[in-house]
Each structure stands twice: as C-alpha cells, then as structure tokens.
C-alpha positions in Angstrom: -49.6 -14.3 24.7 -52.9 -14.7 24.2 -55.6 -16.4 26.4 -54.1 -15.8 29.9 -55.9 -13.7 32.4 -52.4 -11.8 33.6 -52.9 -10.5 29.7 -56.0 -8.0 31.1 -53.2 -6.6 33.9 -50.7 -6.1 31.5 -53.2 -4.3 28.5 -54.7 -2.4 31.4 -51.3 -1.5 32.5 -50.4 -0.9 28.7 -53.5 1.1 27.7 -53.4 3.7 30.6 -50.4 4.3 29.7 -50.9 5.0 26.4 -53.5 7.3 27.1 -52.1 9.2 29.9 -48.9 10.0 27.8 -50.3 10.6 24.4 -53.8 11.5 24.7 -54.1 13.5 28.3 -52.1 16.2 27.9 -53.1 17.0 24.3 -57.1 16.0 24.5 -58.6 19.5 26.2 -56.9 21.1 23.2 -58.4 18.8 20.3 -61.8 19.4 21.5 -61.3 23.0 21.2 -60.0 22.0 17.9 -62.5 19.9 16.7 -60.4 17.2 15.8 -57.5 14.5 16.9 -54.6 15.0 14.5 -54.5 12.6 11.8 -51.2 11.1 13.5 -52.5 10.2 16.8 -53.9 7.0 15.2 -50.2 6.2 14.1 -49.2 6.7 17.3 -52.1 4.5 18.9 -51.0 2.0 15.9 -47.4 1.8 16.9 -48.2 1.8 20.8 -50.2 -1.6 19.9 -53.8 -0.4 20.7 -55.3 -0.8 17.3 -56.7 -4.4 16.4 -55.7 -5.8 20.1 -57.8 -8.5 19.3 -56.9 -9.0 16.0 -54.8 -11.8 14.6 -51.3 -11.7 15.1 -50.5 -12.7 11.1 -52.1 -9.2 10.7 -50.0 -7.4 13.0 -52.6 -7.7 16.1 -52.2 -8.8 19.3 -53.9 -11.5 19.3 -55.7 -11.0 22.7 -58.8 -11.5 23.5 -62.2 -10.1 22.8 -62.7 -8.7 26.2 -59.2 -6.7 26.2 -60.6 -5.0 22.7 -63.8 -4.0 24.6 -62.0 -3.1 28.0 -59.6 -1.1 25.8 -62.6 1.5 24.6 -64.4 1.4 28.1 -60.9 2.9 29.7 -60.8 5.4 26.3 -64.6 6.6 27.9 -63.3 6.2 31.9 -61.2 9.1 31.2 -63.2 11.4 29.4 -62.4 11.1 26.0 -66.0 10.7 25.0 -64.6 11.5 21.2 -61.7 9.6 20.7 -63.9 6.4 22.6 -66.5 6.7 19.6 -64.4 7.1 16.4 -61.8 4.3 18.3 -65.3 1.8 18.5 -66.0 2.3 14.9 -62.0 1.7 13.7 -60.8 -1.0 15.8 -64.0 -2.7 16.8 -66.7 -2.2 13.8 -64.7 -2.0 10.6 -61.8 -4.6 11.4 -64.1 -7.3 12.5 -66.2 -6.4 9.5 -62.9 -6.8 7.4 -61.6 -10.1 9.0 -65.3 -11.7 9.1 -66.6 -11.3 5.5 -63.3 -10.2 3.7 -61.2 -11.6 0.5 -57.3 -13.4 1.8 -56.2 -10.1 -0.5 -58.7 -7.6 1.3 -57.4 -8.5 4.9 -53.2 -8.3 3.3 -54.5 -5.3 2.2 -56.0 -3.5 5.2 -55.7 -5.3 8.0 -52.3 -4.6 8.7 -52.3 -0.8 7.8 -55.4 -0.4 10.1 -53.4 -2.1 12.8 -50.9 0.6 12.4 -53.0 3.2 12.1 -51.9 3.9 8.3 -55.1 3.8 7.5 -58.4 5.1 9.4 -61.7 3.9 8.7 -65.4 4.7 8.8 -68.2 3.2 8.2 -71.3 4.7 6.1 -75.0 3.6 6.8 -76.5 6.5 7.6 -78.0 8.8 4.8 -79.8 12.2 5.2 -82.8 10.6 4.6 -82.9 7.1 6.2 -81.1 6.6 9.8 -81.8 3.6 11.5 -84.1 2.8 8.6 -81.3 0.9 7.1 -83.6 -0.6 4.5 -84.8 3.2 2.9 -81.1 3.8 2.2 -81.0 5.7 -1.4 -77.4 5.2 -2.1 -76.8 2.7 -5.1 -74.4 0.9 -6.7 -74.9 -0.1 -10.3 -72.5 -3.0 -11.7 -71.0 -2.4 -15.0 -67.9 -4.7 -16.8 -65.5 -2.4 -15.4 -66.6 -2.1 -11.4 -69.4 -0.5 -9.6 -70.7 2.7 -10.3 -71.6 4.6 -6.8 -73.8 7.6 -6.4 -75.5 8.8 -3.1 -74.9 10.9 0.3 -74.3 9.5 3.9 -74.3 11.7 6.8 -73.3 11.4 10.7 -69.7 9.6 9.4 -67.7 9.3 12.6 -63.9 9.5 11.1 -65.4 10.7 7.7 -63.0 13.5 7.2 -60.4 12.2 8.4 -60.7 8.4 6.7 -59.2 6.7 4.1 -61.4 3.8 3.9 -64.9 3.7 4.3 -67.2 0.8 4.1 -70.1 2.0 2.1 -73.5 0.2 2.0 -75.2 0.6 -0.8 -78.0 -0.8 -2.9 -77.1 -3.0 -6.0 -80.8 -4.0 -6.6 -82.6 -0.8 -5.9 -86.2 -3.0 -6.1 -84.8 -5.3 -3.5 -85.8 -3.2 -0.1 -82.9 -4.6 2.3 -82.3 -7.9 0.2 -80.8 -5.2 -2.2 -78.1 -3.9 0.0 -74.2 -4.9 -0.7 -70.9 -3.7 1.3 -68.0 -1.8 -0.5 -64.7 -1.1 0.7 -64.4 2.3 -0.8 -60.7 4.1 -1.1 -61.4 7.6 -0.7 -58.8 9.0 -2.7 -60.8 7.7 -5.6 -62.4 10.5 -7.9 -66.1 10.9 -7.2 -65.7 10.8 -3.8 -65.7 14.1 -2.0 -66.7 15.1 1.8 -68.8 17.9 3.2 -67.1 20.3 6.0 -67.5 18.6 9.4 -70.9 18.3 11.1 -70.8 20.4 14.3 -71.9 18.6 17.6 -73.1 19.5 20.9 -70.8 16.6 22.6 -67.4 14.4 21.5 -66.1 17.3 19.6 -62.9 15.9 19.1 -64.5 13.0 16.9 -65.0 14.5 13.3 -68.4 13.5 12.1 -68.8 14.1 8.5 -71.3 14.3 5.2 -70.0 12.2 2.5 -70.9 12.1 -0.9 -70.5 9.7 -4.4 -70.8 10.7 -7.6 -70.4 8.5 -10.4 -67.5 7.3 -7.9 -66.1 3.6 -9.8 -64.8 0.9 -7.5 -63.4 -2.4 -8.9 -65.1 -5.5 -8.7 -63.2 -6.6 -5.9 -64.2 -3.7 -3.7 -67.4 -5.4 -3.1 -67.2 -6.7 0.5 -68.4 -10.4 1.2 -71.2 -11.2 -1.4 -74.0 -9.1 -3.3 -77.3 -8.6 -1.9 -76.1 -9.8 1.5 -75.4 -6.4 3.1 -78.2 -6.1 5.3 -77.5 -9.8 6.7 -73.9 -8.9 7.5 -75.2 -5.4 9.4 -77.1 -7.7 11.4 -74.5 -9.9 12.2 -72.1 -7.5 12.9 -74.4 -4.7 14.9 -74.1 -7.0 18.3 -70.6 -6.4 18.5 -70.7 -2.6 17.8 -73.6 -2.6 20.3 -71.2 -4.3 22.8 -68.6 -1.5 22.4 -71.6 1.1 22.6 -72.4 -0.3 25.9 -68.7 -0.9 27.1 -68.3 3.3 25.8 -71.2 3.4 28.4 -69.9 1.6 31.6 -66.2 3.3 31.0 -67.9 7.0 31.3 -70.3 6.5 33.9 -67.3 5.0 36.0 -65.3 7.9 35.2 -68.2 10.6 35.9 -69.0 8.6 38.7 -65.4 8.8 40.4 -65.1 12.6 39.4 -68.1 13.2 41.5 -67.3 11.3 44.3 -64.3 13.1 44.9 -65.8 16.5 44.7 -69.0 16.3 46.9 -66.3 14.8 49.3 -64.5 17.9 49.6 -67.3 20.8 48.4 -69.4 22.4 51.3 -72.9 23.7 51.9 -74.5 24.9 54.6 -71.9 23.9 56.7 -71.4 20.7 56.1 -70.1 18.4 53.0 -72.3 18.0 50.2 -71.5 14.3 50.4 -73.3 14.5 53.9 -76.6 15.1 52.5 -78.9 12.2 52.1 -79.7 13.4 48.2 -76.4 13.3 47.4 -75.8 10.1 49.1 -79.0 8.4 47.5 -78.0 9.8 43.8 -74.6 8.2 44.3 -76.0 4.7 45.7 -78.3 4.4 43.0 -75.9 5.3 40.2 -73.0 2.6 41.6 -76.1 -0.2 42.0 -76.9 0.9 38.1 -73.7 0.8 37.0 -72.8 -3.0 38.4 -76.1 -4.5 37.3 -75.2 -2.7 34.2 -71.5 -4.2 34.2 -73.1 -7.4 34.7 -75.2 -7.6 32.1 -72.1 -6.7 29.9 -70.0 -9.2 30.9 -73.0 -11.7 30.4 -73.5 -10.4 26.9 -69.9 -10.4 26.2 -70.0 -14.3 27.4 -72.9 -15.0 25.5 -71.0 -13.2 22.3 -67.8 -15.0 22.7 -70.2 -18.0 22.4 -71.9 -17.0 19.1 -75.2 -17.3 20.9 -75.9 -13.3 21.7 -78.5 -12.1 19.6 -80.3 -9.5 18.3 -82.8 -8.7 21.1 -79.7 -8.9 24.2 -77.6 -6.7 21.9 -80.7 -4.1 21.5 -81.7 -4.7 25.9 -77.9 -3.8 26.6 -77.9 -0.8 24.2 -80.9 0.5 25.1 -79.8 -0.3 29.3 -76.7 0.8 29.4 -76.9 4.2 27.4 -79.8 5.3 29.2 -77.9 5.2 32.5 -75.0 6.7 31.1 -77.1 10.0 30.4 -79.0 9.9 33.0 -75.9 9.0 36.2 -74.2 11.9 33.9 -77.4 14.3 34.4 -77.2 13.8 38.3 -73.5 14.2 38.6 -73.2 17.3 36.8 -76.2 18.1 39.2 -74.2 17.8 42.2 -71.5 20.0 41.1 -74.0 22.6 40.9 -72.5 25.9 38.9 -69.2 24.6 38.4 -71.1 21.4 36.4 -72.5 23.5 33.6 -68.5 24.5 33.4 -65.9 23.5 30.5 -63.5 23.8 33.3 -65.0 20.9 35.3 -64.4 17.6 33.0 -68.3 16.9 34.3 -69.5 18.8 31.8 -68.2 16.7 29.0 -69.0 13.7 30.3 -72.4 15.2 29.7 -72.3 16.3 26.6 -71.0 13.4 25.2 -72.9 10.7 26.6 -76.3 12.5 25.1 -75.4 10.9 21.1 -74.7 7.4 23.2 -78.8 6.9 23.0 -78.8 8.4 19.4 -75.8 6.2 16.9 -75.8 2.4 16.8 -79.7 2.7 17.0 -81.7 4.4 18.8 -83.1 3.9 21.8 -86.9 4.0 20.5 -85.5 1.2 17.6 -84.5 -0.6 20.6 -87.5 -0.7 22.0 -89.3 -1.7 18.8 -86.5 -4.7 18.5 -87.1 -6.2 21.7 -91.1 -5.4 21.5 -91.4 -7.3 18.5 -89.5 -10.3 19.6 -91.7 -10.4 22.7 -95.1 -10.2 20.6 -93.6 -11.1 16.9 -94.1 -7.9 14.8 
C-alpha cells in the first residue's frame, strides 16, 4: 500500500472516521474527566491509527511519514487539543525513538504492542528542576553487575499515569554534563517506580500529565536504549521530528479554530448587520488564513527537508517557534470574535484556547527557540 498518493484519501478518509465514531461523542466528557480511558488507545490500536508509519513487520501500516503527521494535525482540527498531544508523544516520539536506536529484541518487544495500543508510552526529560535545560537533569542511573540502578523525579509526563513504558533519560556519568546522559526503556510495573497524582492544567485536560518518580528502581542491562553516554545525541536527533508533530498539532487547530469562527461571525449580528461584515473581523480572518498557509508551507518544506535527512536543528526550532506562536495568537482573536460566548465551555472556541497556550511551552520553548536559531546566526 504504501507510497501512493490515493493512500492520503484513504487515511484521511480512515482517520475521520475514526475519530468522529470513537472520540466525538465521548471527548467533551473526558475533559471533564480529566482523562481518556485507558482503552481508547486499544481501540485507536485496532482501528490502525497507531504506528501508521511504522513498518508493517511490526504491525504498522507502512505509510508514509506525511500520513503519521497529517494523522495528529486532523486529531488537533477537531479540537481534541489533549488526545493530539499525548497521540504526538506515543505514535510519533517514542516509536521512532524505538525503531531508530532500538535492539532486533526491543522493537519484537514493543513495537508491536504499541501498534496495538497494548502498551502506552511516555517519554521523561523533564525534571522539577531542569526543563529545557536538558543537560542539568539530576536523574541518574548507576550501573551495577545486575542492571542499572535509577533514582530521580521527572515532571510534566504527558501519558505518565496512564503508561506502561516510559523512556527515561538519565545520567550514567553524573560528571559528564550532557555527554553523561543515556536512554532507558523503563517498565513501570517495576518496583521503585511510583507516580505522583496528575498535574492539573489550564488546557488539554484530557491528556494526563504526570510527576514520576525512581527510587532505587533496577532495570536490566538490556533496558538501556541505543548506547551509553549517547543520550543527549539521540534527543537531538530525534527533537526535529517531535517538533514537526508540534507544528503539524499547530496547523490542525488553527484550521479548526479558524473554520469554527468563520461560521459563526457569518451568522452572529451586531448593530444590525453580520459581524462578518465588519472590516475588523474581516481583516482578523485574512490575516489568520495568510498565517496559516505560509505556516503550512513552511511545514510541508520542513517535512520535505526531513524525509531527506537534511532538516536540522535551527528549521526544526524556526517552525516550532512559527507555527505555535500563531496558533495562540489566531486562537486569541477567534475567541475575540465570539465575544461572551468565547470565554464559554459551551463554545468549542474556548478550548481551542486553552490548549494551544502549552503549544509555546513543551517541545522547547519558544525563548529556547530563539536562543537556537540566535546562536546559529552569530555562533554562541
């Protein structure tokens, strides 16, 4: 199957789908909750929307890297803001990290239950005390004759509670700064490990964000993911393609806020005449679809450039930085237009809101993009 354009018709067709049957009608009622029920990833599993891109000997589709990417911008078009995030980190962070650096026995083992949605993932970078300062992480992991011994705290997990593997980084050479940093696939049902109660957020709600913690937690040698000391290379290698699903998050909601809007200043009056009709409404909306189609350019570009091995560091942190910083602020001026009913849970504009705000925050934030693309323009 794979390879053909009349795939992207068909996924689009088969996505949709998927997510106006099984996630529409239950979503409003998970975000209340707090959480998606631990089975909706078996059912995303079994409809074929985990690992799309993945190899078929896994149980992937096969299809191509732009199907994974419009797969999570479609998850965002519709206002699932929550399930778009921890979705991005399962199928499009921890997989590829799996497949790319992984043992023939570590992709049997996982690959094919994450396809299915048997097992969720997370990843954890993030400590309490070191966000994007990846190479202040505290966490360590001490190698003794029978495995690793890990002790330390992450925080801001997306999936945490709900996981049952998490790909922990953690420092094997303490001394080292980032050179000291090595990847673990860590079971969670492992003693040692234990989770804090989930972190409460202003936006995707239904995402469970979590505070995990190690304590003297043991892992088998052949937990280590990839090689030793090469952990911080591998982040770096990898962040370009989480940054692309950041960014494809980005264009999804801001065509779905966008569309919601357009509808309603169509029909909504003032001062007799259609809110639509006024030229600051009219201007907001032009400026948010020109925006949004440089934005989708660059995308595709950077999506081009990725399939080619030749994006980089500095693209990935431009489009980041770009593209989130429209979502917010096309999501700030269409709740605007709405007027009352915006700052409404009834109106879906007000999620699309709130959960675009974190989109400039995770994956690096905005001010680390700056300093990313500063320094590669004058060298530190």
């Amino acid at each position: 199957m794979s390879g053909h354009h009349d795939d992207t018709a068909l996924f689009h067709e088969m996505i949709n789908r998927v997510l106006d049957r099984e996630i529409a009608p239950n979503y409003d009622e998970w975000e209340e909750q707090s959480a998606i029920p631990r089975q909706v990833w078996n059912t995303l599993g079994q409809a074929g929307m985990l690992g799309i891109d993945m190899p078929e000997e896994y149980g992937g589709a096969g299809a191509s890297f732009e199907i994974s990417q419009l797969a999570i911008s479609e998850i965002a078009r519709k206002g699932f803001g929550g399930l778009a995030g921890g979705y991005n980190i399962h199928a499009n962070i921890v997989m590829p990290y799996i497949l790319h650096l992984g043992t023939d026995a570590q992709k049997q083992r996982y690959l094919p239950a994450m396809i299915r949605g048997d097992i969720l993932s997370a990843i954890a970078m993030t400590e309490p005390g070191a966000g994007s300062d990846l190479a202040a992480m505290r966490t360590t992991a001490q190698r003794t004759d029978n495995g690793y011994v890990i002790n330390g705290a992450k925080v801001f997990i997306t999936n945490g509670l709900q996981a049952e593997l998490v790909i922990v980084c953690a420092k094997t050479d303490p001394q080292a700064g980032a050179k000291g940093v090595s990847l673990f696939l860590v079971d969670t049902s492992l003693s040692g490990f234990t989770r804090g109660k989930g972190i409460r957020k202003i936006g995707q709600h239904a995402s469970d964000t979590a505070e995990l913690f190690f304590s003297d937690l043991v892992v088998p040698h052949n937990a280590l993911l990839g090689e030793e000391g090469k952990g911080f290379a591998y982040l770096m290698q990898e962040l370009p393609r989480e940054r692309l699903g950041v960014a494809a998050q980005a264009v999804g909601a801001t065509e779905g806020v966008l569309a919601l809007t357009l509808d309603y200043v169509q029909q909504r009056q003032a001062f007799g005449q259609r809110v639509a009709d006024f030229q600051n409404t009219r201007f907001k909306l032009a400026e948010a679809r020109a925006r949004l189609e440089v934005g989708k350019a660059y995308l595709n570009q950077c999506i081009g450039n990725y399939l080619k091995g030749e994006m980089g560091p500095t693209e990935a942190a431009i489009l980041k930085l770009m593209l989130t910083e429209m979502q917010c602020d096309i999501a700030n001026d269409c709740l605007q237009l709405f007027g009352g009913y915006g700052y409404t849970v009834e109106y879906p504009v007000s999620r699309f809101f709130v959960d675009a705000r974190v989109q400039t925050i995770y994956a690096g934030t905005s001010e680390i993009m700056k300093e990313v693309i500063a320094r590669s323009m004058l060298g530190k």
